[in-house]
Every structure is written in structure tokens, then in C-alpha cells.
N, C-alpha and C positions, 0 to 999 in steps of 0.2 A: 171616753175622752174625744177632744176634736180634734183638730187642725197640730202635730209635731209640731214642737220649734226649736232650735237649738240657738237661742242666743248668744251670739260672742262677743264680748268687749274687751279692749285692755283694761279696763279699769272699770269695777264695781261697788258701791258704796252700799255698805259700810265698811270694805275692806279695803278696798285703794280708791280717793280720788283725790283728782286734780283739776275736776273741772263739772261741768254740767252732765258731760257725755257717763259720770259716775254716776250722778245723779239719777239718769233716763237708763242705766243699766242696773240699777239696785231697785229699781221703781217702775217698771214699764212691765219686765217680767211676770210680777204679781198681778197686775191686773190681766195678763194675757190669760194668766193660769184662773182668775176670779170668772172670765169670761166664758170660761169650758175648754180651751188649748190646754194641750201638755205640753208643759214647757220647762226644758232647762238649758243653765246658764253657766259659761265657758270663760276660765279667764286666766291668766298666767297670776303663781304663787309668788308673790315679792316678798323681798327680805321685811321689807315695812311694815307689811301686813299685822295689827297687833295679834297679840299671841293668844291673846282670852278669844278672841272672834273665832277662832280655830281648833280651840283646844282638842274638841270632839270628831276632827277629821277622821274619815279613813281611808286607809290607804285600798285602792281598787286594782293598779298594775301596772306596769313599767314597759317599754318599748324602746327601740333605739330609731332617731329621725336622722335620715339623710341631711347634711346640709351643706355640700360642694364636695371638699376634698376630709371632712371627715365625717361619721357620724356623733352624734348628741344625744343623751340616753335622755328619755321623757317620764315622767310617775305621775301617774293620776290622782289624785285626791278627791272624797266626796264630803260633800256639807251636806245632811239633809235636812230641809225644813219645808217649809209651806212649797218653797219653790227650789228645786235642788241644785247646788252649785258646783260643778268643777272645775278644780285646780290640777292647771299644769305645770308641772315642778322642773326645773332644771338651775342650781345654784351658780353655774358657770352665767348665766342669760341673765337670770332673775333674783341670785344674791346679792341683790346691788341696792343702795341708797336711793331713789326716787323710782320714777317709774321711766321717763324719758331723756332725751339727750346725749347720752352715750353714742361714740366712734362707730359702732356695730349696734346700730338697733337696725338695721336692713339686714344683717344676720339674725338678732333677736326673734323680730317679729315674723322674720321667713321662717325660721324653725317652730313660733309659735301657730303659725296658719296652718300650716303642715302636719303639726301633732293635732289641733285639733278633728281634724278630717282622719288622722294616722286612730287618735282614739277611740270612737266611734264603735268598734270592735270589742274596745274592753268595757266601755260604756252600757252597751248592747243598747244603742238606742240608735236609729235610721229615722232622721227626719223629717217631714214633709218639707220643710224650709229650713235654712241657716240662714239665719237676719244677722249681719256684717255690720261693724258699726266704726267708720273712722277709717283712716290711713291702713293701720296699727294690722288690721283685718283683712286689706283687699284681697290679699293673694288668697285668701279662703276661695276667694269666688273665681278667680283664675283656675286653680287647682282642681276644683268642683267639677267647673265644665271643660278643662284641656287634658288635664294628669287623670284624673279620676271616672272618665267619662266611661271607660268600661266596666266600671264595677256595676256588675250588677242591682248591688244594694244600695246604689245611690243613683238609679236610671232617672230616677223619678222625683227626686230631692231637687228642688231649685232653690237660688240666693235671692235674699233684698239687700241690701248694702245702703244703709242709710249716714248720710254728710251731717255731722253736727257744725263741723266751720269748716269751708272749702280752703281756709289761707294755710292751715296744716296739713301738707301734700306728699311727706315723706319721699321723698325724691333724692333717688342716690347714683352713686356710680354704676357705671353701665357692669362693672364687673360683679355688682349685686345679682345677677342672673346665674353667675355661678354657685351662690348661695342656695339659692331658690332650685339648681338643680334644672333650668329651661337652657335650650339652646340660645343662638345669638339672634336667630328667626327674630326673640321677641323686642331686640331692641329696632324697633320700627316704630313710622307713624303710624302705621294700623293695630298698635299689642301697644306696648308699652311703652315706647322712648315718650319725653317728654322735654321738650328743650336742649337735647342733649343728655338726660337722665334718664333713668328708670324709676318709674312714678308707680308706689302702694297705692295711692288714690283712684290713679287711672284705671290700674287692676280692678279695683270694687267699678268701678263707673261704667267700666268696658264690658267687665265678665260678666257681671249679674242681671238677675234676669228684670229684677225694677229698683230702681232708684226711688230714696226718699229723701228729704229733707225734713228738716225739725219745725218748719211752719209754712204755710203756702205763699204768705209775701217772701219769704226768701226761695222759694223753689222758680219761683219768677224772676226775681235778684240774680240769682248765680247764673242764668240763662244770657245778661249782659257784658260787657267788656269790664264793668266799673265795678263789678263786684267776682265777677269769674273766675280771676288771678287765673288766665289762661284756659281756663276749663270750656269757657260759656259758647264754643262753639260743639263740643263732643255736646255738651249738657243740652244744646239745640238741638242734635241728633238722634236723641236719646230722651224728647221733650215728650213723648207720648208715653214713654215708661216712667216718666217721673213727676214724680207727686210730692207734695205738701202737707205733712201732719201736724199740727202744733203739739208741740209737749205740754205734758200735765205736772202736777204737782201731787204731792199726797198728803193731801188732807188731814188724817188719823198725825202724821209727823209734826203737821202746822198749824195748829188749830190750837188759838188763846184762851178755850174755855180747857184745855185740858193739859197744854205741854207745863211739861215739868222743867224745863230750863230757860224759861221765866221766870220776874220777881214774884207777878200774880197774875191771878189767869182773867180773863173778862171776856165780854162780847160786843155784838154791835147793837144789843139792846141795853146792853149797862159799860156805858165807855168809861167808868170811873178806873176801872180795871187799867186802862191804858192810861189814862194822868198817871193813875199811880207809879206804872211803869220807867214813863219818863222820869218822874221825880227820882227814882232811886236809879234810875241809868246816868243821869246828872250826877247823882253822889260816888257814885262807883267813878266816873272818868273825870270827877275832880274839873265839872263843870259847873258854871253857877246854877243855882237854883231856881227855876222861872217859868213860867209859860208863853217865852217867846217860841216862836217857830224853831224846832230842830227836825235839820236836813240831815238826811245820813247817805250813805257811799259804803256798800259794802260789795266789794271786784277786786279783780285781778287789775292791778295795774299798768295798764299797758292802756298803747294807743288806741287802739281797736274802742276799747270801755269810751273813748270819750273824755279822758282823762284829763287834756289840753284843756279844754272847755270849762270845765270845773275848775283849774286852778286861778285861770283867766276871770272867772266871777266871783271870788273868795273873799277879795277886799270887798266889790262891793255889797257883797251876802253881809258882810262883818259893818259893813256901815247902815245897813240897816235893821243892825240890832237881832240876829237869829245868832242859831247857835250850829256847827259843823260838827259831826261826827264821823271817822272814815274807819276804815277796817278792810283789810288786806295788805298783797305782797306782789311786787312784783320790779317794774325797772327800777332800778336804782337811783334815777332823777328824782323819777317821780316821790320815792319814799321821800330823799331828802327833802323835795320842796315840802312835803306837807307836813315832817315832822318841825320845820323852819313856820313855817304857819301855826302851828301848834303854839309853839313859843314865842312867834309874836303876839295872837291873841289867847293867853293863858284865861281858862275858861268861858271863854266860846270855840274854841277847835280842839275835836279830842282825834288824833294822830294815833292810829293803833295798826304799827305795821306789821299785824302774823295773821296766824288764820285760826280761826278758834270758832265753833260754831256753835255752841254756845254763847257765847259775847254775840254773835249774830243774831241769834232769834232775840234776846234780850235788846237787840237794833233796834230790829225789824218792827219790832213790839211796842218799843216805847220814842219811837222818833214820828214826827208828823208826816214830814214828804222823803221821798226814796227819789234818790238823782240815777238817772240809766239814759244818759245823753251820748249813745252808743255811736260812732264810726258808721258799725253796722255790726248786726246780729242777728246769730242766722234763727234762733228764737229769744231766747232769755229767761232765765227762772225769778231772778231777783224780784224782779217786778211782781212775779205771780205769789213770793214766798210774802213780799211788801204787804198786797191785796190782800192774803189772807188776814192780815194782823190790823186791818186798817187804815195801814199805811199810802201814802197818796203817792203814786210814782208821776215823775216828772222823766219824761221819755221825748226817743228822736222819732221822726216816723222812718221807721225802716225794720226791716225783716220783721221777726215774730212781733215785734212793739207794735207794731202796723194789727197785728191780729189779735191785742190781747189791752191795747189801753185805746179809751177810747175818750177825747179831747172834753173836758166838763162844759158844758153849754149854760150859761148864766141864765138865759130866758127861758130854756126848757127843764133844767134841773140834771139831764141827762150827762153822761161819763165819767168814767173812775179814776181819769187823772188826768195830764195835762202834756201838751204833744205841742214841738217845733218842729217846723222842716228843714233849716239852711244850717249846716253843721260850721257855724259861728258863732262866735261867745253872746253876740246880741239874741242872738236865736233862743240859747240858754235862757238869761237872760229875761227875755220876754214870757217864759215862761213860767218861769220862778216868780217871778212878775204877779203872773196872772195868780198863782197858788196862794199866795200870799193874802191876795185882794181877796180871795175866796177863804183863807184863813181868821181874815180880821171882819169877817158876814156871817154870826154864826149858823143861820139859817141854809147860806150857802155850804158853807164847811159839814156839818151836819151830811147834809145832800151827797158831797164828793166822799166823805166817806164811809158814807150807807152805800152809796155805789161800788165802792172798790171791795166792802167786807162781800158783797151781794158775788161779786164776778166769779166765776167757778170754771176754771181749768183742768177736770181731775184727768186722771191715768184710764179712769172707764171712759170719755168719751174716746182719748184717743184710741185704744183697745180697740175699741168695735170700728174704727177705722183700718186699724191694720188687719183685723180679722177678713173685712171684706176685701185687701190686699192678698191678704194668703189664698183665699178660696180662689178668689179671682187668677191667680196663679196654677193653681194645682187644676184647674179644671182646662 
């Protein structure tokens, strides 16, 4: 085998997620391990977790974690399959209903950083790296090289700590240090403080030994005032250790000639597969029946997505005769406006506010254009899951969208979707605009979505990107 890894995330999919960073942690690992890395993956047991995903655990060994004024007993868990998983168990932390948000998740995830480094022992496994992913994780990498720096078995072990969104900075009371077990040394500008807090972020950013981000226009991005949220002067400091991956997707999961939670499967040599698609996604969400253009919206509701924008274009989308499909959860305005939308154009807007991921690929599959008119993002999947199915994303230019769509050109035939830059409704707008016009050309339309089925993001390229990170490390 090559290069150790010891993956860590809060959240791993298929077993907890809440967002992309599950995604990149149920999917990034296998290709490490396709690539010749030995690699396994680290994550806390939640109550959530379904029960079938599990059944076949076992149990490896128990420990008790320091975490201020008491201790906290830890159990290991093992999943084993292609790529082996452990769970860390503690029901006081992680018998709880979601995964974030909680008074005490700066106690949580201090005692989960800690067991995972505390584990290690009963694991029997000393890594070449521990790749750090998110808030959730930093003090991994504090721990690594301040608390742990004498052990022998880890002289040689270094962290990557890679930012999926910089705006989730886990930042808490300075009496969080008492948790964590560090004198008051760390609340400082040179360790930890951070505004007055003690920042999980700054931990991963400060301690490790390279920084990644989730695509190279965004490792650029977080480096400014305007997208930094405070960081972008450390993240200047720290600009030769930081680098730019873009995320991949996985193929075998998204692929219309084969998945099973679709209505029918097809390709981009027989598009019939996908009318057909549409047609019975229309019947299911009790839209009318038609081959007008349908836009779909499948995100987290919040600002960040772009959200404003799209509401802002809704009437005129609806005055020129397409059809809205949305899907997701998230602020509470936002639901209502669009389920309000819903009801006033009954069958042209389908309002579906849960998360269901089946109903998604059945989206993704049978809608024309994919809306991701993002704030900012620091990569994006949607768009890549869109591509796969031949779906035509309509994007902002900014972070990973900047590295993965690329604007359709009428006179050359060239790009797989369609890009604005002024994060304005007209912006939008204009380019729904343009998709459109390239909708009602079938020659053209053909074109932009040969292009977008064509575009390929998998987990192998990025793989061998982080491989040459790792080596580049250890040597």
C-alpha cells in the first residue's frame, strides 16, 4: 500500500449528511484507496444514523477522553468494506437529533478531535497524514502538532485540513479552552482567539501543515476581504501552503444509463430517456404536461445559494411560459415564499420543501436547466450532479462554478452552461435569457447538452491531486 490516511469528517454519507462536505467524505476516500493509498475514515456515531447502514458494526474498544473538568468515555466502532469506517461513540455528545447546532458542540467536537488522535492505539493504525475537513475537525490538527508532538508514533504523521465554506467558523467562548484541555497561552492572536473567540477554523488553518480548499477559484476567493469573513489575511500568510482541489462526483452513483432512482435510464446518445423523464416528473408534481422549458432548484435554502435572485425572476420565468421546480429546506421565508408561489401558479411551480434524494436525481434527470446563481461557492456539486444527467446549469461566476461551467458560445458551439457575473436579478436574468434562446435552436440546445453530458469531474482526477499533496508532504 502507499501513502496512510486517516480521514476525518463530522459527517459521512451515506450515513450522516447535511451538506456537500458528506458528500466529499463518503466519496473522496474511495478513490484515495482506488488510487493505491491506505486509507480510513473517522467520524462521530449519531443517534440518526439509520440502523440498517450499521447493523454489522463492531465493536473495537473503549477509552475515557479528557475534556476540562470531567472525563467522557469514547467506543470505537468498525464498518468494514472497500474503505473502512470508524465510529466514535459517545451518547451524552452524539445521542442527539441532527448533527449541529447544539449549546455545547465546542465541547462535542473538542472531545471528538481528541478521541480521534486518543483512538489511534486501538485502531492500530499511525498515519502518514490525517486530512481534517471543516470547523468540526480543527483541533485535530492543533492537537497533532502542540498536545501530541512527543509521541513517538506520530513524529512523522502531518495534517491537511481542508475549508469546504469559510462562513462556518465554529467560534466560541474563550472558556472553550477549558474543554479542549489548552492553557489561556491559546487565546491569543498568534493560537487561537479570533475576534474575541476561540475559533475551530483557525485551529485547522494555523496548526496544519497544508491547507486545501474545494476548488482553486475559491482558494483565490477566501485569500480577499469579500469572501474571507475575517480569515483572508492568515489565509495570505499561509498562501504558499494553500492550494485548490475542485471536487469530483461519482459517476457509478450518477449515471442515467444505469441508476435506479429514476423513472428511465437513457444517455446522450438517445435523449428520449430524458423527455421521457420529464414527462412523468411533471405527472408526479401535478405539473402540466409539456415541453416547455423546466428550471429546477435543488439547495439549501439560504442566502448564500442565491436564493433572492431566483425569487426575484419567478414571475417573469412564469410570464414566459416555462415551468419551476424547487426542492429543499432551509430559511423559513424562503419556504414560505415559494410554497406561496407554488399556489399561485398551480402547475407551473412545484414547491417541495424536504430533502429527499431520490426526488432529486429524478430532478436532476428530467428538468432542462439547473439554477446555482450562488452568493458564492466555495465549489458546488449540483451543477456537476446536473451535468451528469444533461441537465444545463445556469451559474454565477464565482468559486468552484468559475472551474466547472463554462459560458455556451453561439458561434463556436463551445460550453456546458450559461454564467453571469453581477450578483443581480438582471444578471440572472440575462442568462436564463440566453438558455432559453438556446432552448428554442434545436441545433444549439443539442450542442449545450452534448457539452454538459461530455464534462467530467470524477474523484480520480481529484485523487491524484491530493496524492501528489500527500507525497509532497511526507517527503
Amino acid at each position: 500500500m502507499g501513502v496512510k490516511v486517516l480521514f476525518v469528517a463530522s459527517e459521512v454519507s451515506p450515513y450522516a449528511k447535511s451538506g456537500g462536505l458528506g458528500d466529499v467524505a463518503g466519496s473522496l476516500p474511495k478513490a484515495l484507496k482506488a488510487a493505491g493509498m491506505d486509507v480510513k475514515v473517522i467520524c462521530p456515531k449519531y443517534k440518526d444514523i439509520k440502523p440498517e447502514l450499521i447493523e454489522d458494526i463492531e465493536y473495537v474498544g473503549s477509552f475515557a477522553v479528557n475534556t476540562g473538568w470531567r472525563a467522557q468515555g469514547a467506543s470505537v466502532y468498525l464498518k468494514k468494506g472497500n474503505v473502512d469506517i470508524y465510529f466514535i461513540e459517545n451518547d451524552f455528545y452524539f445521542g442527539r437529533n441532527g448533527y449541529y447546532g447544539y449549546g455545547d458542540d465546542n465541547e462535542r467536537f473538542a472531545f471528538f478531535s481528541r478521541a480521534v488522535l486518543d483512538s489511534l492505539n486501538i485502531i492500530d493504525f499511525i498515519p502518514d497524514i490525517i486530512h481534517c475537513n471543516d470547523w468540526q475537525t480543527g483541533p485535530v490538527c492543533l492537537y497533532l502538532k502542540d498536545v501530541y508532538r512527543n509521541f513517538d508514533a506520530l513524529a512523522n504523521t502531518k495534517s491537511i485540513f481542508t475549508i469546504h465554506n469559510l462562513q462556518y467558523q465554529g467560534n466560541f467562548d474563550p472558556s472553550t479552552l477549558g474543554y479542549m484541555e489548552l492553557d489561556g497561552s491559546y487565546n491569543s492572536a498568534d493560537r487561537l482567539e479570533f475576534n474575541g473567540r476561540i475559533s475551530f477554523m483557525k485551529a485547522g488553518i494555523f496548526y496544519s501543515d497544508y491547507v486545501t480548499t474545494v476548488s482553486r477559484t475559491y482558494a483565490h476567493e477566501i485569500q480577499t476581504p469579500q469572501y474571507g469573513y475575517g480569515f483572508d489575511g492568515i489565509l495570505r500568510c499561509r498562501r504558499e501552503q494553500l492550494f485548490g482541489i475542485v471536487n469530483g462526483i461519482d459517476y457509478d452513483e450518477n449515471n442515467p444509463e444505469t441508476s435506479k432512482k429514476i423513472y428511465t435510464n437513457f444517455s446522450a446518445e438517445n435523449k428520449e430517456g430524458k423527455r421521457e423523464n420529464k414527462r412523468r416528473l411533471q405527472k408526479e408534481l401535478n405539473l402540466n404536461e409539456s415541453d416547455k422549458p423546466m428550471f429546477s432548484l435543488i439547495s439549501r435554502l439560504v442566502d448564500q445559494k442565491g436564493i433572492d435572485l431566483v425569487i426575484s425572476c419567478l414571475d417573469e420565468l412564469m410570464f414566459k411560459d416555462t415551468q419551476v421546480v424547487i426542492l429543499g429546506t432551509g430559511d423559513g421565508r424562503y419556504e414560505h415564499i415559494f410554497r406561496e408561489f407554488a399556489s399561485r401558479y398551480p402547475g407551473k411551480i412545484s414547491a417541495n420543501i424536504l430533502f429527499d434524494d431520490t426526488l432529486a436525481q429524478k430532478i436532476y434527470a428530467g428538468s432542462d436547466m439547473f439554477l446555482m446563481p450562488s452568493l458564492f461557492e466555495p465549489c458546488g456539486l449540483g451543477q456537476l450532479f446536473a451535468m451528469s444527467y444533461g441537465t444545463v446549469p445556469i451559474a454565477r461566476t464565482t468559486g468552484g462554478l468559475v472551474d466547472t461551467v463554462e459560458d455556451y458560445n453561439f458561434e463556436t458551439g463551445k460550453g456546458n452552461g450559461f454564467v453571469f457575473h453581477d450578483y443581480i436579478p438582471s444578471g440572472l436574468m440575462w442568462a436564463i435569457n440566453m438558455s432559453l434562446k438556446a432552448y428554442y435552436e434545436p441545433n444549439h440546445w443539442d450542442n449545450v447538452v452534448n457539452n454538459a453530458f461530455a464534462a467530467r469531474f470524477s474523484w480520480e482526477r481529484s485523487a491524484k491531486e491530493y496524492e501528489k499533496l500527500y507525497n509532497n508532504l511526507m517527503q
